[in-house]
C-alpha positions, 0 to 999 in steps of 0.5 A: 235254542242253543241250550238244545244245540249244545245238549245236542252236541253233547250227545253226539259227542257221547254216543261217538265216544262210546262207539269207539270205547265199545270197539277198543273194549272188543278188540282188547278183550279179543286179545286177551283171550287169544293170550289165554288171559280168560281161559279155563286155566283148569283145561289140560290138553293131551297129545300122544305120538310115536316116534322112532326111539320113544313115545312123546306125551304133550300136555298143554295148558296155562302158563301157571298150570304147566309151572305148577304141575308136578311129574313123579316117576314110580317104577313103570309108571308116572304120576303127573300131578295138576293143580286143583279142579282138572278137565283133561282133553285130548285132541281138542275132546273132552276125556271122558273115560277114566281109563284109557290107552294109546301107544302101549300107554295106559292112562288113569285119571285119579282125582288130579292126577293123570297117571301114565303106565307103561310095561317096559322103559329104560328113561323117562325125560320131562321138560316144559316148553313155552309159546304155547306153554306145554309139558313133555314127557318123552318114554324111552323103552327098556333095551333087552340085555339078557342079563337077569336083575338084581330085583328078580333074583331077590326075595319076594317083595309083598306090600300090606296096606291097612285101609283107612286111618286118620279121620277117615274110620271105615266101618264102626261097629259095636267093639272094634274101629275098622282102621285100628283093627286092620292095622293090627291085623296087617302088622301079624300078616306081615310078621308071618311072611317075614317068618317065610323069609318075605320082604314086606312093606306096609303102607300106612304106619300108623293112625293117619289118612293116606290118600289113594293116590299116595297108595298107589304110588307107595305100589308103583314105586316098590313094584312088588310082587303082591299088593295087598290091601286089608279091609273089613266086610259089613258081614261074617263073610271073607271076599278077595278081590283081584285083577282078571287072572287067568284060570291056574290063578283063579284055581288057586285063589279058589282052593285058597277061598275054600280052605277059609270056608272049611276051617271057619264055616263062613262064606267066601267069594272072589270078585273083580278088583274094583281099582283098575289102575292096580291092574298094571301091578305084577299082582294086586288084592282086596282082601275083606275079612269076616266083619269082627262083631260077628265073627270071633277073632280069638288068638287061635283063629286069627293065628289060623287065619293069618297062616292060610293067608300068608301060605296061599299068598305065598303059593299063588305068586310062586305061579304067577311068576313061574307063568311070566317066566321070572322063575 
């Protein structure tokens, strides 16, 4: 009798103590969520707003996430870096698009990375607040002094960028690796603009991998007058891709395409760029050349091939700066 007494006591005393452990479990585990402890440290928030002098872009997130995010200006662009495994909202949503604008702004989401282009601005301002954590970009805009730059009375600025490198191959056929073959053929483009008196700059200096995003920024940072990036066609035919351009661009573009048709009897097409986020740049090309396995890239036809190139290029930025008014 007392045996079951006290078993029955004990079990009382069992069950209350659960009770009240399940309770104080509840409510510490709802504190710590409202302090962000079992959160999704990967979840970024964006907030954009117009105010009287500027544009703020608010991004809000885990404490680690904001101290461990990293803003880079490139000329009219920012680049912010986050930590891995990103999911962007705005507003509370999940972004779905990978391009988008609001405010003026232009927003691409690459990888990581959230990258933000604007036309015009004279400063950017970056800062990290706390409670909640939050990172702010305020845009300032370019105030107009009617006074030319520097950087639009200088040369002409073109950036060549070989694909691939490093690990990364591109196309391997029967006698020739795409990333050297670019490479080297980038390296007698850029020889010739020079020869016209361009400036030039080339992405990837030698064999190694340059991500994407590394590109982009080489392109944002220089703002040139052209980007160029060099690639190879899986068939004997030349492509050029580009950003939508108007008719006079697309005419001289095409008399370009028709030069190389004529000269190599091969075919050649015009296509959309298929990398939106270098639609911002002042103008931006994929060029595929003739796969080399079937088509012959002795000295006099690389020769004729690099001049058509160098002198079309060089012809259709003279236009796209006389149509912005830079000229």
């Amino acid at each position: 009798m007392i045996f079951n007494l006290l078993e029955s006591f004990l079990n009382y005393l069992v069950s209350f103590y659960i009770v009240r452990l399940g309770k104080f479990l509840a409510v510490f585990s709802l504190f710590l969520l409202n302090q962000g402890v079992f959160a999704d440290t990967s979840v970024v928030d964006m907030r954009i707003g117009r105010h009287q002098d500027f544009v703020r872009i608010v991004f809000s997130a885990s404490e680690a996430h904001i101290r461990n995010t990293v803003v880079r200006q490139a000329g009219n662009s920012a680049i912010v870096n986050f930590p891995p495994n990103l999911k962007l909202f705005s507003n509370g949503a999940p972004v779905r698009d990978r391009r988008f604008s609001a405010e003026d702004i232009i927003i691409e989401i690459i990888d990581d990375a959230c990258v933000l282009n604007f036309k015009r601005h004279g400063r950017i301002d970056v800062f990290r607040l706390s409670s909640p954590p939050r990172l702010v970009i305020d845009i300032y805009p370019e105030r107009d002094s009617g006074v030319e730059k520097a950087s639009d009375i200088s040369p002409y600025l073109f950036v060549l960028d070989p694909g691939h490198g490093g690990y990364d191959y591109g196309i391997r056929g029967k006698g020739f690796v795409e990333k050297e073959f670019v490479f080297s053929f980038v390296k007698e483009l850029s020889n010739m603009f020079e020869k016209r008196g361009k400036k030039v700059l080339i992405t990837r200096k030698g064999d190694y991998f340059l991500p994407l995003k590394e590109r982009i920024k080489i392109a944002f940072q220089k703002n040139p007058d052209m980007f160029i990036s060099i690639h190879v066609s899986s068939k004997n035919e030349f492509r050029i891709y580009s950003a939508p351009q108007s008719k006079s661009d697309v005419d001289a573009l095409n008399y370009m395409l028709e030069e190389i048709k004529k000269e190599f009897k091969i075919n050649t097409f015009h296509d959309r760029l298929p990398l939106a986020m270098l639609f911002d740049l002042n103008a931006a090309f994929l060029l595929e050349l003739p796969n080399p396995d079937e088509f012959t890239y002795d000295k006099k036809s690389k020769e004729k091939m690099v001049n058509i190139l160098v002198k079309g290029l060089s012809e259709l930025v003279v236009k796209l700066k006389e149509r912005d008014g830079h000229r």
